[in-house]
N, C-alpha and C positions, 0 to 999 in steps of 0.2 A: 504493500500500500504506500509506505515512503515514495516509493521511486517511480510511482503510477502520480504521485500529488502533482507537479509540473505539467501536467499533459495534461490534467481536470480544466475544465471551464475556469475561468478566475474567481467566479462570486462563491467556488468550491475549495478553493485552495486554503482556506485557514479552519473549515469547515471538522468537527470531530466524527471519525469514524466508526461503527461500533459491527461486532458481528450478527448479522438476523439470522443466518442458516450453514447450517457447517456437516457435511456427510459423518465426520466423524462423533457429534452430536445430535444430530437430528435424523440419521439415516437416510437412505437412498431413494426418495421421493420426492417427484418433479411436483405433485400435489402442495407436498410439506413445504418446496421451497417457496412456490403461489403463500401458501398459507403465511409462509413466512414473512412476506415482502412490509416494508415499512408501508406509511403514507403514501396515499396514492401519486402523490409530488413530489416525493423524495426520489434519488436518481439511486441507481443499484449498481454494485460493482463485482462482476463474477469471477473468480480465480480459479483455476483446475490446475490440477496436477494430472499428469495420468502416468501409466503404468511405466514406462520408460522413462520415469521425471523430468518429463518436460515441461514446463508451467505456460500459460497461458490463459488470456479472458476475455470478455467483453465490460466496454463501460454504458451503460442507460441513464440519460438524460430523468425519464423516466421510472416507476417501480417497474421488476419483471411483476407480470402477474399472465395469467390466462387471458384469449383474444380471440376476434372470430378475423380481424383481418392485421396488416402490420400498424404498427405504432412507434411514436418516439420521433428525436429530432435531428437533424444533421451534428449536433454534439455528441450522438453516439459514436464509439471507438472500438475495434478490436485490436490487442495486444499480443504480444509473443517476447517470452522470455529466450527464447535461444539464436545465440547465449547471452545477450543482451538484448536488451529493452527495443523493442521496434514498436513503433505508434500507426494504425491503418484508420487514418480517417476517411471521410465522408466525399467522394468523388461526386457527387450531387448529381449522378447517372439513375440515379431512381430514390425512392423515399423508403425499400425496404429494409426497416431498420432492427424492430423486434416484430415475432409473433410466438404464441404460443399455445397450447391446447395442452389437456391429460397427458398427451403421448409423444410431443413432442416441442422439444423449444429453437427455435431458429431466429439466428442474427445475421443479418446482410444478405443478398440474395441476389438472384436475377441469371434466366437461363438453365434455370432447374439445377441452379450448385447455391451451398449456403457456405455462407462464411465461416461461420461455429452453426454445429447442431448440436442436440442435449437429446439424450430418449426419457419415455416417459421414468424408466426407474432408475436412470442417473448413471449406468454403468457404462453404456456407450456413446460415442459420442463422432464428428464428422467435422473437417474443417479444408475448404475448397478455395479455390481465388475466386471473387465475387465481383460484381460490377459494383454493388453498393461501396465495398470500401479500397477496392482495387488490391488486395492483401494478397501474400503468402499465404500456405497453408500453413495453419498455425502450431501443429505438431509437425514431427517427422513422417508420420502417415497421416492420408487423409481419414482413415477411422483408426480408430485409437477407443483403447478402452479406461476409464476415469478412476482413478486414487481417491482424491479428494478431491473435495468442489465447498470453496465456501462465497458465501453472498454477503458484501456488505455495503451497509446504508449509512443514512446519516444519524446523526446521534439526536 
């Protein structure tokens, strides 16, 4: 989260963090992390690990929560730790930024590839080069299976 703070919007930058959802607290449901989500105007910040300890996430403008279509603003951002800090912002080629359902969670998109994907029980997960943020793929494979996954909001 330090080293995500520079990259946040400015009126976020002094802003305190706090954890709402963490796999290793709250277990492996995309439900529990909806359930989890602050204020519905609070922005959310996603972190994964997965099996190969690669880190990586998404930033929302927005709460994540469930949706029937996308949502969120061009201050949405997908990250990538390897092996340093890479920032994939908002190419403003289309507006698809978050969506989400039971089964699955998707950020950035266009041409039937998502930028990050989530499945509904948290274990798998997908990450493509996307028009919304013109990104890498954020792991070393485009599916990769999830360590940990925590979500955090504002305080």
């Amino acid at each position: 989260v330090p080293q995500l703070g520079p990259q946040l919007p400015p009126r976020l930058t002094q802003q305190p963090w706090h954890l709402l959802y963490s796999t290793g607290r709250d277990g492996f449901s995309l439900r529990t992390l909806y359930r989890s989500a602050a204020r519905p105007d609070s922005p959310a910040l996603l972190l994964i690990r997965d099996t190969e300890a690669q880190a990586f996430g998404a930033f929302s403008a927005s709460a994540i929560r469930s949706s029937s279509g996308f949502y969120g603003t061009g201050e949405t951002f997908l990250f990538s730790f390897c092996p340093e800090l890479k920032v994939f912002r908002w190419t403003g080629r289309n507006d698809f930024f978050v969506k989400g359902d039971v089964n699955l969670l998707m950020v950035g998109g266009g041409s039937g590839r998502f930028g990050l994907w989530l499945d509904g029980d948290l274990h798998h997960g997908g990450s493509q080069p996307c028009e919304t943020f013109d990104n890498e793929t954020l792991s070393h494979r485009e599916e990769f299976c999830i360590q940990d996954l925590e979500m955090w909001g504002l305080a």
